[in-house]
C-alpha positions as CSV (number, residue, x, y, z in Angstrom):
1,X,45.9,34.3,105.0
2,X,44.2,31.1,106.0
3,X,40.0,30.7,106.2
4,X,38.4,28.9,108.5
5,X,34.4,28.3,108.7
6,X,32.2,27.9,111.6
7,X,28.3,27.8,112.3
8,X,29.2,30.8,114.7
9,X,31.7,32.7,115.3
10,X,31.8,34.6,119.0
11,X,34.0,37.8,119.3
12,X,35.1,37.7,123.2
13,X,36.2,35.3,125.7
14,X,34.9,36.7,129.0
15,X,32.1,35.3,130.6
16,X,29.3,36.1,127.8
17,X,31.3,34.7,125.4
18,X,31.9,31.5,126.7
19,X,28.6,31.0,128.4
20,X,27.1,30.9,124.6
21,X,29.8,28.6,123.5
22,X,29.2,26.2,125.8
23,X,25.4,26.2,125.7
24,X,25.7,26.2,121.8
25,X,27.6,23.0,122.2
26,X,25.0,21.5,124.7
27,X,22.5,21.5,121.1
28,X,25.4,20.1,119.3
29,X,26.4,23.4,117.7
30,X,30.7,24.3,117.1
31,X,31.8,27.8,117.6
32,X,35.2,29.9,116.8
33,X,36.1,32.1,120.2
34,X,38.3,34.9,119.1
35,X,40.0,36.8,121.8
36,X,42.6,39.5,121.6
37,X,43.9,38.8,125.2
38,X,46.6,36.3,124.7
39,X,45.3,34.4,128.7
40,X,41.9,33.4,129.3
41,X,42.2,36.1,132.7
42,X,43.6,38.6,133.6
43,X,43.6,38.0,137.9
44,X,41.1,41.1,138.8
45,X,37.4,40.5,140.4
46,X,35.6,42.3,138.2
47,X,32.2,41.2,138.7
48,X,32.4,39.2,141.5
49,X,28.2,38.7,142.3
50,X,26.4,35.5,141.0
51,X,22.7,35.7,141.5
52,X,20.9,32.1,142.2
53,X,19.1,32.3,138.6
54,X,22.6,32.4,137.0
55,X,24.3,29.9,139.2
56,X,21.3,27.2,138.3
57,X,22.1,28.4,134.7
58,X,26.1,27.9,135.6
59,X,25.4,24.7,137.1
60,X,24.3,23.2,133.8
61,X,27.3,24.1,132.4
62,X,28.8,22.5,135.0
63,X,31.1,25.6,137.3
64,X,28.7,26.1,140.1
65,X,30.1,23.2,142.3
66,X,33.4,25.1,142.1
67,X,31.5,28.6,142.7
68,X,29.5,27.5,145.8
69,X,32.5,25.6,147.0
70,X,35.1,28.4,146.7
71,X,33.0,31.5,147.1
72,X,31.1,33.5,149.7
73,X,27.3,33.1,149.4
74,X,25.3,35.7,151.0
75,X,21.7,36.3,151.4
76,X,21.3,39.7,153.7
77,X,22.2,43.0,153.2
78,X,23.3,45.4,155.8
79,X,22.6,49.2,155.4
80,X,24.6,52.0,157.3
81,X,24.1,56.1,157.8
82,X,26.8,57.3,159.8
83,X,27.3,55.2,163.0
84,X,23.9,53.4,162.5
85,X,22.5,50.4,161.1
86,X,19.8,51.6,159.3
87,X,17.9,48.4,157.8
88,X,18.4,45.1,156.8
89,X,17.3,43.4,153.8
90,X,17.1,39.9,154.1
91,X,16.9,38.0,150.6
92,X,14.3,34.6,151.1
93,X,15.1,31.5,150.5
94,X,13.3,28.3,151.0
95,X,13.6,24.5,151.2
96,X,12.6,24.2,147.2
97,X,15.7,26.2,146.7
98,X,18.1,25.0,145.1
99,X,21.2,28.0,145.7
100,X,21.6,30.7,148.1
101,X,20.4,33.9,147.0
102,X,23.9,35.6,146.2
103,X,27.2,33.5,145.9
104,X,30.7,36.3,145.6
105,X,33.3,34.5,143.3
106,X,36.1,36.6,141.4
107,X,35.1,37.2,137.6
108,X,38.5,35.7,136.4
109,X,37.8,32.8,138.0
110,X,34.3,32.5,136.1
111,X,36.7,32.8,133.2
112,X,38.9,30.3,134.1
113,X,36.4,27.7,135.0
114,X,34.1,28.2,131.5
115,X,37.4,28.5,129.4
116,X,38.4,24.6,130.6
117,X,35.2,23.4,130.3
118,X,34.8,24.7,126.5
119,X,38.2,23.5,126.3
120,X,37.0,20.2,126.9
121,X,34.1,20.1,125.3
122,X,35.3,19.4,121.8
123,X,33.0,21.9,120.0
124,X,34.6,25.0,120.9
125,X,38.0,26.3,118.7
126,X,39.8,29.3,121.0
127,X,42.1,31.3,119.4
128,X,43.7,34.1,121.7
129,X,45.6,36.7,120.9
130,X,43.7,37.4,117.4
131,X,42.0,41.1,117.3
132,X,38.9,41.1,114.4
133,X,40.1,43.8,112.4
134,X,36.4,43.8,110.3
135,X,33.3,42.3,110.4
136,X,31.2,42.1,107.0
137,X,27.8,40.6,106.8
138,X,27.5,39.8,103.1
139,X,23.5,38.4,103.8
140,X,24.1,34.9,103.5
141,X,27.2,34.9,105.6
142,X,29.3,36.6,108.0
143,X,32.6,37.2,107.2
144,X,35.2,38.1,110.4
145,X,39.0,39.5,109.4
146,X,41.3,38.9,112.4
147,X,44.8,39.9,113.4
148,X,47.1,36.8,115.3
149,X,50.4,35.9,116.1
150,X,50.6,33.9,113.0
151,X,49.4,36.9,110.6
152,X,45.8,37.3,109.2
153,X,42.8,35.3,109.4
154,X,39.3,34.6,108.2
155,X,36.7,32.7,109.7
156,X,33.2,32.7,107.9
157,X,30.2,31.8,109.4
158,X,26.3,32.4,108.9
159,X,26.1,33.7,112.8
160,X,28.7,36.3,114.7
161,X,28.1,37.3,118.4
162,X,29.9,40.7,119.5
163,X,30.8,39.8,123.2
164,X,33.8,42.1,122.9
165,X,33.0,44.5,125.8
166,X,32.0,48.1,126.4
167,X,34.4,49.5,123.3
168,X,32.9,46.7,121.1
169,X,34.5,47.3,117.9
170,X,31.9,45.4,116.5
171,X,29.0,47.3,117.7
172,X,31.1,50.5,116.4
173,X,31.6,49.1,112.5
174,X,28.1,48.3,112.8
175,X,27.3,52.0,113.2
176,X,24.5,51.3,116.3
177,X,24.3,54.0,119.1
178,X,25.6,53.3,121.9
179,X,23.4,56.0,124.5
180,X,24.0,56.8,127.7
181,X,26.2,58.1,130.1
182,X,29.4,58.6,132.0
183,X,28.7,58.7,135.2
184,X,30.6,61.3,137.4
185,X,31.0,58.9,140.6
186,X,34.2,57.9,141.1
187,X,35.2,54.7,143.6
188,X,38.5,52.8,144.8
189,X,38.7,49.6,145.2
190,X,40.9,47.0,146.6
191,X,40.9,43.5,146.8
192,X,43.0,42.2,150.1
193,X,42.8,38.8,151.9
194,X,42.4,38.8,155.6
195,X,41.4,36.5,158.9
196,X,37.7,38.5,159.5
197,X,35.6,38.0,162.0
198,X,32.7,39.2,160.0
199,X,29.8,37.2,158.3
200,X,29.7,36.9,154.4
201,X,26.9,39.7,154.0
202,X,26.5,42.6,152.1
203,X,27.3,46.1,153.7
204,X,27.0,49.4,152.1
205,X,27.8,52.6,154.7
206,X,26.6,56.4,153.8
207,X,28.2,58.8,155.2
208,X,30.4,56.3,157.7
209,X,32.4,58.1,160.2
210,X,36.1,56.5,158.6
211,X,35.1,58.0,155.3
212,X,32.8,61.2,155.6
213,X,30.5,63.1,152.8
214,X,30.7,59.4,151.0
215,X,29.7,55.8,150.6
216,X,31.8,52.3,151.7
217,X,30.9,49.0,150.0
218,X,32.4,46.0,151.3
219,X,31.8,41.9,150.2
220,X,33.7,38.7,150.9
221,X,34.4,36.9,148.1
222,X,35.8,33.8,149.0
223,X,37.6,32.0,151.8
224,X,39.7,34.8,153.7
225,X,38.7,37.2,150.5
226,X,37.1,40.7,150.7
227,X,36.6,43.9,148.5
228,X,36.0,47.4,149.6
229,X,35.1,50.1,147.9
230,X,35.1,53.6,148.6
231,X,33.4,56.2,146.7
232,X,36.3,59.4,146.0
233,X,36.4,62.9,144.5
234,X,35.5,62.6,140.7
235,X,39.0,64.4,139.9
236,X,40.8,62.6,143.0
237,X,44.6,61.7,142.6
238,X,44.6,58.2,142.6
239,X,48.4,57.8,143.7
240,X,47.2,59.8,146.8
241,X,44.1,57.5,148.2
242,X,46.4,54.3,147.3
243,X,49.3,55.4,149.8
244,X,46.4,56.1,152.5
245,X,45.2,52.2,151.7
246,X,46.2,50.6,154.9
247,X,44.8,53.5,157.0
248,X,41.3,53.2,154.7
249,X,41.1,49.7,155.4
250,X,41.9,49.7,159.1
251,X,39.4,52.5,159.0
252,X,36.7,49.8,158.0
253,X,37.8,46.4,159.4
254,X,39.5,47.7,162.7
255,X,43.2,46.6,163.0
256,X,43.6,43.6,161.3
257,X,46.5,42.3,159.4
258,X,45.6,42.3,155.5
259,X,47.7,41.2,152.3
260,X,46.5,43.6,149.4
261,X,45.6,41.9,146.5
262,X,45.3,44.7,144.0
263,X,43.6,48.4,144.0
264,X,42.7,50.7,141.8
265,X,40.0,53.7,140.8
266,X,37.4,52.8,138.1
267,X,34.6,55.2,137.0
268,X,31.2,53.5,135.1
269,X,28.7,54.2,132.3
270,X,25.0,53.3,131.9
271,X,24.4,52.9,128.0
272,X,22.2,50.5,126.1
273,X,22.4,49.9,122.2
274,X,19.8,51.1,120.1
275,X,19.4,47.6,118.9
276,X,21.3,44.2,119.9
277,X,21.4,42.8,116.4
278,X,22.2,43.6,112.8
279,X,21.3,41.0,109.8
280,X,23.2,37.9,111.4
281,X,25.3,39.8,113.6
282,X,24.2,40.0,117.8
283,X,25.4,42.2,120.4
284,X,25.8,40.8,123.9
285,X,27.2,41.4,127.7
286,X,29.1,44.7,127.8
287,X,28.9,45.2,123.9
288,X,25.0,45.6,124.5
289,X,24.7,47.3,127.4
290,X,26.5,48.3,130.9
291,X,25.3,49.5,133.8
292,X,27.1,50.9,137.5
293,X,27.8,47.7,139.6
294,X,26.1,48.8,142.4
295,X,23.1,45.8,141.9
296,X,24.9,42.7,140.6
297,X,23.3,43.6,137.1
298,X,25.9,43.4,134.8
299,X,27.1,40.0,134.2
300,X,24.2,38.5,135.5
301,X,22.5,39.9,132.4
302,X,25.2,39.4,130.3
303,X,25.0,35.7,131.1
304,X,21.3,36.0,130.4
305,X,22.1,37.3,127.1
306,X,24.0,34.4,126.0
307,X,21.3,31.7,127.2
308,X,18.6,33.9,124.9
309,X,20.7,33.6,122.4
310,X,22.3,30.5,122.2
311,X,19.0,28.3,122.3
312,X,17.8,30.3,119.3
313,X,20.9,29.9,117.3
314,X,20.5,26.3,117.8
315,X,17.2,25.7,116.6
316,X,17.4,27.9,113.9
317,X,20.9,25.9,112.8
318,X,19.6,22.9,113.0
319,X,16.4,23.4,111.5
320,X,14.0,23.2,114.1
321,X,12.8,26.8,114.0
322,X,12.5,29.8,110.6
323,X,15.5,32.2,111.2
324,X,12.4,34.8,112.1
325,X,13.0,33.4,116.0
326,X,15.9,35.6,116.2
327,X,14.4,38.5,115.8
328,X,12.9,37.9,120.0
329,X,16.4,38.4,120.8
330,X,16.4,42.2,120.5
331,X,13.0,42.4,121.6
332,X,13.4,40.6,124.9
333,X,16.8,41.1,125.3
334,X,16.4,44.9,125.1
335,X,13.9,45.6,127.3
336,X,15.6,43.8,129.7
337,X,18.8,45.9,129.5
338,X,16.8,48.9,129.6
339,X,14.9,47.6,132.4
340,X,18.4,47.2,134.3
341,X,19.7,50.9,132.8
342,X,16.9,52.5,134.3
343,X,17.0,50.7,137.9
344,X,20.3,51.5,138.0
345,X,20.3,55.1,137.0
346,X,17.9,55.5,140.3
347,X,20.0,53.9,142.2
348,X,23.2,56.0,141.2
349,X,21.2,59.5,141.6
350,X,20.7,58.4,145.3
351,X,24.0,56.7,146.4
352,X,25.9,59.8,144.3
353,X,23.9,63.0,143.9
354,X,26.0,65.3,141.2
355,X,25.0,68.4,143.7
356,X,25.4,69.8,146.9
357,X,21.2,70.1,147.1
358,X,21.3,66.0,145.9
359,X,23.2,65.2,148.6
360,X,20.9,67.3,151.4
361,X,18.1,65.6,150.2
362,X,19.5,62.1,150.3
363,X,20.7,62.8,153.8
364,X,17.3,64.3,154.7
365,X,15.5,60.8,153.4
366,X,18.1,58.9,155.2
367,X,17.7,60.9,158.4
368,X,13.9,60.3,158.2
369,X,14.6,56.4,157.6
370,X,16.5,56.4,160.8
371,X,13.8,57.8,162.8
372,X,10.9,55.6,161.2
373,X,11.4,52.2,159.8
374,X,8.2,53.0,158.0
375,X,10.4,55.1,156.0
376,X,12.9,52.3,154.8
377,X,11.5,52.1,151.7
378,X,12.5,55.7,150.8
379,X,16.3,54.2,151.0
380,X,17.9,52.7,147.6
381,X,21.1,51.1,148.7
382,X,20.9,48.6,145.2
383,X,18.1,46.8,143.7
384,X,19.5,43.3,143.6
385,X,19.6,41.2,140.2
386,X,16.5,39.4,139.1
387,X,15.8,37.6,136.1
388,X,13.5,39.6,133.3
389,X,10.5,38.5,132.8
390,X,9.2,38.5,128.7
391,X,5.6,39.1,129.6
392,X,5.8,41.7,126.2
393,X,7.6,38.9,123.9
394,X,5.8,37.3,120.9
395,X,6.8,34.1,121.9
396,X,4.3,34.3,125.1
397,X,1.0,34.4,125.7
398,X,-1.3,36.4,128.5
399,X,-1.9,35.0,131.6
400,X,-0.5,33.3,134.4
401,X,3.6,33.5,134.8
402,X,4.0,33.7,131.3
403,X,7.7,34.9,130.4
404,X,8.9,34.9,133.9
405,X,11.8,32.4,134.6
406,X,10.2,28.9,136.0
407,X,11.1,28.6,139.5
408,X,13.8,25.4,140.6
409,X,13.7,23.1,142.4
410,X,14.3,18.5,142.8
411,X,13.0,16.6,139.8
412,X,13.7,13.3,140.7
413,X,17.4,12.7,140.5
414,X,18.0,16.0,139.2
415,X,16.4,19.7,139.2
416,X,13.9,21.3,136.9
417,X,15.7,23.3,135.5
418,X,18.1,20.8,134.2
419,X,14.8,18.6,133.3
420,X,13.4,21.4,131.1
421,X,16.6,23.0,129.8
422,X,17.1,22.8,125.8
423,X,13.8,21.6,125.0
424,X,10.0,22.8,124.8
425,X,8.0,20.9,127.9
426,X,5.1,21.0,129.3
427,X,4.3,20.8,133.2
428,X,1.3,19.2,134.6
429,X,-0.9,19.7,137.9
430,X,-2.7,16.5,137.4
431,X,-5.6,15.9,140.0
432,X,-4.7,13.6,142.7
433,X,-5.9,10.3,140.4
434,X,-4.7,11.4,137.1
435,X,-1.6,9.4,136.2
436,X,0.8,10.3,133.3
437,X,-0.7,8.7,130.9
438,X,-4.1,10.5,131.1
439,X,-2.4,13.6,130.8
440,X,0.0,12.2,127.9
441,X,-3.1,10.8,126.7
442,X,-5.7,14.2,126.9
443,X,-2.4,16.6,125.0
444,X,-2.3,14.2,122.6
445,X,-5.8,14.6,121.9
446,X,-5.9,18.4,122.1
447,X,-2.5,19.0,120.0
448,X,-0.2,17.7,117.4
449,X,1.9,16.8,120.2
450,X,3.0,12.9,120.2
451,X,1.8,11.3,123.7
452,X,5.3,9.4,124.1
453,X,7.2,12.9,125.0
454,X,8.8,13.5,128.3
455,X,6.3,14.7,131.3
456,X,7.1,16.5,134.8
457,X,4.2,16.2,137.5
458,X,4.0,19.1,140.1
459,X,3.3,16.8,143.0
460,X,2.6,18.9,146.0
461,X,3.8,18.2,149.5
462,X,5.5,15.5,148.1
463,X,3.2,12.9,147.3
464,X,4.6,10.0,145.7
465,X,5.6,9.6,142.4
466,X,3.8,8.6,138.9
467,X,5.7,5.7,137.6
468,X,5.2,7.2,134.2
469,X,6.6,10.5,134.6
470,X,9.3,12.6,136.6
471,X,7.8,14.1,139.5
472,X,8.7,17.0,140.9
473,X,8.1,17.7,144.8
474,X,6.6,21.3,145.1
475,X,6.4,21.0,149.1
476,X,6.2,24.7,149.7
477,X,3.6,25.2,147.1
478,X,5.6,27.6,145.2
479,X,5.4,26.2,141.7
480,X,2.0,25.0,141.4
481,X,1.1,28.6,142.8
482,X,3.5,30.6,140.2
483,X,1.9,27.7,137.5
484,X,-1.7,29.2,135.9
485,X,-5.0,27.7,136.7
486,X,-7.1,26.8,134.0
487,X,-9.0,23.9,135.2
């Protein structure tokens, strides 16, 4: 048996896993990855929606070149009842913006990018094809029994995150709930390249004429790539929708010649742990929480997961923060995931009533949508990912945007974001003849905080630059509006 240590060991290699690997490495921090699969991917979409948030978090790890290059971004949503378009939903975007709203790109491919850049990044140790077989937190340590190829291993570390999926093992050791439900809707879904003449949008049918009583999804997901899903019997014969596949597609997309990529039925859960950590063990992605897919919500959180995480981890490792900041995790972390359990949930009861009298009232509501646009709002057809905002956390304080997600946007030769990201900063709305250094100068004099620290300026409608600080060009007005006034 060999014994290897670790600051942290992470217990999953999808996109959860990794993402907290790699930003654990950008503070300097090495992590053990174990994964039972014996391949970084397994070839399937999966979750194949990025929401703009994300990808600015993605791009820091540097995959969202790849993403934006290779997938489909998207930024309106087409809804259908029977042989009408119903209503668009168009999602904004503007100049300050950084990435469309919605980019498509297959899940394994996520995977595959992450997994080379961890590879490369010289802090991360993979070993695939080990199973953890126990997980015992003995208060100053974490101690993680796994099967491999090679026989069994230990790795010890003072930090574990379960990323290991909706049957977490982990999470089941543990002993925390896991509530929820099984849903009773039941969908197809088939991956198939083809030469479309359709736009890269988002379109969701009730009730369509080539599928009747039911609902249609269909995305593109990259260059010549699209997915379909159709919503089927809850105790449907699978073998007997996937010899009707050609006819169902031809029944959305017309007569077009398509090369299936893969199909299958999948059913989905909404749970949410009763808590997301346990002494030094955290529960993240999948492990913490799932939700239908019918809102982008469930990597896009998962991924959130990991960047609430990993910053804490890092500080707490490396000594700049008491080991009592990880106790935010559960706190915002949770009420995010119920947040996202609860939208969902809504969502579900209208796209798939479980009863004949469900159904007549959705159509009724949809009927009355098609007669008065005024009525639109009656229609859930998927509430879109958004960030969480912390407004309850301890670590924020009333008032202004506190706890929501800073908006992006160019900071001299790079973004924000990227400016801001893995340190505490402080953003200025200086009058239009305050330089730098006053405001350097004034926080110095009102905190313990050195004036030599970095500064970003909210210049608006791009006024030139201080000399002594970045500046960041706020031409819409968007960030100093979302920034509180206290002058």
């Amino acid at each position: 048996m060999s014994t290897t240590e670790s600051p942290v060991v992470i217990i999953g290699a999808g996109p959860v896993g990794m993402t907290a690997a790699l930003l654990l490495a950008r503070h300097g921090v090495r992590s053990t990855v174990l994964e039972r699969r014996t391949t970084p991917s397994c070839g399937q979409s999966r979750a194949v929606t990025v929401q703009r948030d994300v990808l600015s978090l993605l791009d820091r790890l540097g995959v969202a070149e790849e993403i934006l290059r290779d997938g489909a971004s998207w930024s309106l949503g087409r809804t259908y009842f029977r042989e009408q378009e119903l209503l668009q939903l168009r999602f904004p975007t503007s100049e300050d913006e950084l990435y469309p709203p919605f980019v498509n790109f297959p899940q394994f491919r996520t995977e595959e990018l992450l997994h080379a850049r961890a590879e490369a990044c010289g802090l991360v140790r993979f070993r695939h094809g080990h199973t953890v077989t126990s997980v015992d937190d003995r208060g100053g340590e974490v101690v993680v029994t796994a099967d491999g190829p090679d026989g069994t291993e230990t790795h010890r570390a003072p930090y574990v995150i379960a990323a290991d999926g909706i049957g977490s093992r982990v999470r089941g050791g543990l002993g925390i709930a896991y509530s929820g439900w099984q849903t009773e809707g039941r969908f197809l879904v088939c991956d198939f390249a083809a030469d479309l003449p359709f736009s890269r949008e988002r379109r969701l049918w009730f009730d369509p004429p080539f599928h009747p009583g039911r609902i249609v999804l269909m995305h593109s997901f990259g260059p010549d790539r699209w997915r379909v899903d159709w919503q089927i019997e809850p105790d449907a014969d699978e073998n007997h929708y996937l010899a009707r596949l050609d006819d169902m597609l031809r029944g959305v997309i017309g007569a077009h010649e398509t090369r299936i990529l893969r199909a299958n039925t999948y059913t989905f859960q909404q749970r949410c742990a009763e808590r997301f950590s346990q002494g030094r063990v955290f529960l993240a992605g999948d492990a913490a929480h799932v939700v239908s897919p019918f809102g982008a919500r469930g990597m896009n959180s998962g991924i959130e997961d990991a960047e609430n995480l990993a910053w804490k981890l890092a500080f707490v490792l490396t000594g700049r923060a008491d080991p009592a900041l990880l106790d935010t995790y559960d706190l915002e972390r949770r009420a995010a995931a119920e947040h996202h359990v609860a939208v969902t949930g809504a969502t579900m009861k209208f796209m798939t009533p479980a009863s004949a009298e469900g159904v007549a009232r959705r159509d009724a509501i949809l009927a009355a949508a098609a007669a008065d646009p005024a009525r639109h709002s009656d229609v859930d057809s998927g509430r879109l990912y958004e960030p969480f905002p912390y407004a309850g956390s301890p670590l924020t304080v009333p008032g202004g945007g506190a706890g929501a997600l800073v908006p992006d946007g160019p900071a001299g030769t790079t973004t924000l974001r990227a400016r801001l990201a893995g340190d505490f900063s402080l953003l200025a709305v200086p009058a239009p003849a305050t330089s730098a250094q006053d405001v350097a100068r004034r926080l110095a004099d009102a905190t313990a905080i050195a004036a030599d620290h970095r500064l970003t300026l909210v210049r608006p409608q791009g006024q030139a630059p201080d000399p002594g600080a970045t500046a960041l060009h706020d031409r819409t007005g968007g960030l100093t509006g979302w920034l509180p006034d206290h002058t």
